[in-house]
N, C-alpha and C positions, 0 to 999 in steps of 0.2 A: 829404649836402647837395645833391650833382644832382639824383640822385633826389628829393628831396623838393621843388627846383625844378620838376623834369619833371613830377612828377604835381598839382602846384599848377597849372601852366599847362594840364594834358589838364582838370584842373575849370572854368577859367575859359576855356577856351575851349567846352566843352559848355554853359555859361550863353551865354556871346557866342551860341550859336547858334538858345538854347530864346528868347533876347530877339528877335535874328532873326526867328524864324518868329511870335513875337508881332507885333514892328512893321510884318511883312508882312500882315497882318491887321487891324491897328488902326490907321487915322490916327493919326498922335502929336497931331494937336489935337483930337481925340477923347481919344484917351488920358489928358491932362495937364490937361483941360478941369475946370473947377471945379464943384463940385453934384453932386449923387446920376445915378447913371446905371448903368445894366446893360448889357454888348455881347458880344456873343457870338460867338466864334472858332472858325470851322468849319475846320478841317484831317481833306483826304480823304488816302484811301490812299500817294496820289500822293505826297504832302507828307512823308509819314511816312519814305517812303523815300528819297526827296530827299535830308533832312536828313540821316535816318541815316548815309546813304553818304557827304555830304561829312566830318560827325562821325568816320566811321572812316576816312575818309583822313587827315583832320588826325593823330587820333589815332595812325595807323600811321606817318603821317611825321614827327611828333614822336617817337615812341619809335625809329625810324634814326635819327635827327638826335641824340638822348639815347645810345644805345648806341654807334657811334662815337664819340660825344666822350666817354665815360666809356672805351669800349676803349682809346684812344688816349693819356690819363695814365694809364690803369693799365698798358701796356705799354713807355709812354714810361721808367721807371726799368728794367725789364729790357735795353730793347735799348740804353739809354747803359750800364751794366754789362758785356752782352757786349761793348759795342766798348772799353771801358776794359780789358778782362780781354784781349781781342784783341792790343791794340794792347801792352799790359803784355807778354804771355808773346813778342811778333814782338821787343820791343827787348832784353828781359834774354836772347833766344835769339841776336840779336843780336852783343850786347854781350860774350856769353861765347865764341862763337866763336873769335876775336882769341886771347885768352889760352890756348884750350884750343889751338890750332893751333900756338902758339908752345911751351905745352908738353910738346906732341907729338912737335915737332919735335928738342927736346932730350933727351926720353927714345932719342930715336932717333941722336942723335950718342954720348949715353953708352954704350949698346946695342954700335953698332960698334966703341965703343973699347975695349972687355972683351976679353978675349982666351977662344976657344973654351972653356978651361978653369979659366976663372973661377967661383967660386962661386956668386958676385953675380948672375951670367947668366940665371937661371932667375928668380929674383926682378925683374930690370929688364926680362924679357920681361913678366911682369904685371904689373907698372905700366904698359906699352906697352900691354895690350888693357885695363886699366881708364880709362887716356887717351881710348883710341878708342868705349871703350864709352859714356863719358861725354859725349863728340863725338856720339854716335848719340844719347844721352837729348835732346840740345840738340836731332837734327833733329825725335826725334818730338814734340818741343814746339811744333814749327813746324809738324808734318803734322798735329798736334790741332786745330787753328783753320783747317784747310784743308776746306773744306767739298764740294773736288771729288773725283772719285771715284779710286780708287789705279789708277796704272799695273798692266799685266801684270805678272809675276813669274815668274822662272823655279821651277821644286821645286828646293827643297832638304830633304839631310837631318835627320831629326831625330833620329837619334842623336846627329850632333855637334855640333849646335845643344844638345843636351840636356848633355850630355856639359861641351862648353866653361862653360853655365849653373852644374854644378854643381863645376868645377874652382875657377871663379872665385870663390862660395861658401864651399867647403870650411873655409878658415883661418877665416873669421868665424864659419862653426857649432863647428868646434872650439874658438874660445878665449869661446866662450856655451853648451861642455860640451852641445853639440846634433850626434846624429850625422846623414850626411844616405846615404840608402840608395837605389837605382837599381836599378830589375828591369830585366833582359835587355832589350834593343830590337832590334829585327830593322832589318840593316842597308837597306832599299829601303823603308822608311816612309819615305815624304815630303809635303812641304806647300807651297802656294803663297803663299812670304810672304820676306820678305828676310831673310835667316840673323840679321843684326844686330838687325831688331825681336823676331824670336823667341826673340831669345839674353838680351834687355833684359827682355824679357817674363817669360819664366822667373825672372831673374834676381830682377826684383822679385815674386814668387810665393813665389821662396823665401828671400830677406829678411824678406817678408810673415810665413811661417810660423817662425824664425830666432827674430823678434821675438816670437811668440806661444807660445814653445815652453820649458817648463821643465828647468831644466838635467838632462842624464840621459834625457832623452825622443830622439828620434829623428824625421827628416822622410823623408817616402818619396814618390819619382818613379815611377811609371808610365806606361805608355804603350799604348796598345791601337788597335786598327783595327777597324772593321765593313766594310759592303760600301761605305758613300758616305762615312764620316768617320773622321777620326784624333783620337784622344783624347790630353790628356796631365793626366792627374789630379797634384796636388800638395797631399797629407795631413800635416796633423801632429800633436800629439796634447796638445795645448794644451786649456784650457776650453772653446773653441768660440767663439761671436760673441756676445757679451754689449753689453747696452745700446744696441744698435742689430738693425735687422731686418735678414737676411742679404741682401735681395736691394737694399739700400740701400749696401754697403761699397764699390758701386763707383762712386757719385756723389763728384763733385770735390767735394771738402772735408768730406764726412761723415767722423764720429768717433763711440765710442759717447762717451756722456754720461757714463758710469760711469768713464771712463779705466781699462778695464780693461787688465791687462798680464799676467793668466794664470799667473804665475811666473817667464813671459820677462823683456824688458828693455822691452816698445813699453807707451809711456804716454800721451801724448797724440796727437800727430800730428795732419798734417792730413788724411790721405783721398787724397793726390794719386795716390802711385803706380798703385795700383789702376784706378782713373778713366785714368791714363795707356794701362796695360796691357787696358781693355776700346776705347779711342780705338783702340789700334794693330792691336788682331787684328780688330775689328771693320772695319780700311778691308778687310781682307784677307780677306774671306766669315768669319771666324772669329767665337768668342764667347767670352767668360771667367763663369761663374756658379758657385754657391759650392751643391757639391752635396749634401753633407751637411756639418752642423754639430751637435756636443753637448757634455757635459762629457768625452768622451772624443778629441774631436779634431775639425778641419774639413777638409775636402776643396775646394779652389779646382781648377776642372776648365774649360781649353781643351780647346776645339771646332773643327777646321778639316775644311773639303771636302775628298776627296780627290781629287787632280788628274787629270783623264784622260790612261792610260796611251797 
């Protein structure tokens, strides 16, 4: 509909000005004058371009004038959505803080009341770093909408960044009959990122592949080095990525359409994790992209710098 206002207005204003250069030519009591008459409208060069040039400013300043107010409703629903989406994930990150600190704080009174040689000890230590991990998902919820650039970081490792990822795991791929397999890691591989985002990261990589993986199948961690980067590859051996394109899996809220679930248990979902985990490695020079995929399995593959020694 603008458009078809804006280009209504560029015709009637090139008439308003071919009448112009007539009435500047013709008396209007000439013009309008009753009885047969013949008169003849000399326009020189001069004239020709006169016109033309004010016709094409009109017409250039019409179509800015057109193009801002058409950018500006079609932009207008995006940017009240990000601020709605903003303002959404500041308060429910918020709002969960409170409870997850208060439940932190009691896994941590039961914790000391165990005695060394309690059963229970080893189990109430993990709830204590799933508490805390949970506490960290909240902060990168808040560093997702932070648009400024990440502080330094000191290297940490990634063995036990890797390591703690896949302790934490373990029980949920075993009782989804999925094994999860770890090649060697050389202990002075490191990276500039906060143990806790990279520990989040992983974690959700291999939930990711957990969920995509049919029972009797297996997931496998990697990790490799070049001269500038550290790799940490995360395969599993699931159908691959269906009904969506791979390099979309890491957009917030994408899903395939198909609700495929491979054999695993992941059916519909929203998309988030993923989208989380390219927000957090990405403040951190890092990448997460999805390196190979087929009906034999997918490979989701971090990327970080390696820090100078």
């Amino acid at each position: 509909m603008t458009i078809t206002v804006a280009v209504s207005t560029l015709v009637v204003a090139v008439l308003a000005a071919a009448l112009s250069v007539v009435f500047t030519q013709i008396p209007l009591d000439v013009l309008f004058s009753p009885g047969p008459h013949e008169t003849a409208v000399d326009i020189d060069g001069v004239d020709v371009i006169v016109w033309g040039v004010i016709v094409g400013m009109v017409a250039i300043s019409l179509a800015a004038i057109v193009s801002v107010f058409v950018t500006r409703r079609a932009v207008a629903p995006l940017v009240d959505a990000l601020r709605r989406q903003r303002r959404f994930v500041a308060d429910a990150s918020h709002e969960l803080r409170t409870p997850l600190a208060v439940a932190d704080a009691r896994i941590q009174l039961l914790a000391r009341s165990l005695s060394p040689d309690d059963p229970h000890r080893e189990l109430v230590e993990e709830i204590h770093n799933d508490s805390r991990a949970l506490a960290g998902v909240v902060a990168d919820l808040l560093d997702s909408i932070d648009v400024s650039p990440a502080a330094a970081v000191s290297p940490i490792s990634v063995d036990r960044a890797v390591h703690a990822a896949v302790s934490a795991m373990r029980m949920i791929a075993k009782d989804r009959g999925v094994q999860i397999t770890l090649t060697p890691i050389a202990a002075d591989v490191v990276v500039a990122i906060p143990e806790t985002s990279l520990h989040r990261s992983l974690v959700a990589l291999i939930d990711n592949a957990i969920k995509h993986s049919p029972q009797g199948r297996s997931i496998t961690l990697a990790v490799s080095c070049s001269r500038d980067m550290v790799r940490i590859d995360v395969a599993d051996q699931g159908p691959g990525i269906q009904g969506i394109s791979a390099d979309r899996v890491f957009d917030r809220f994408a899903r395939s359409a198909q609700a495929v679930d491979g054999g695993g248990t992941a059916s519909t979902g929203f998309g988030i994790g993923l989208s989380l985990v390219q927000d957090t490695v990405s403040r951190y020079g890092g990448s997460a992209t999805v390196t190979t995929t087929s009906a034999s399995g997918t490979t989701i593959t971090l990327q970080f710098p390696r820090p100078p020694k």
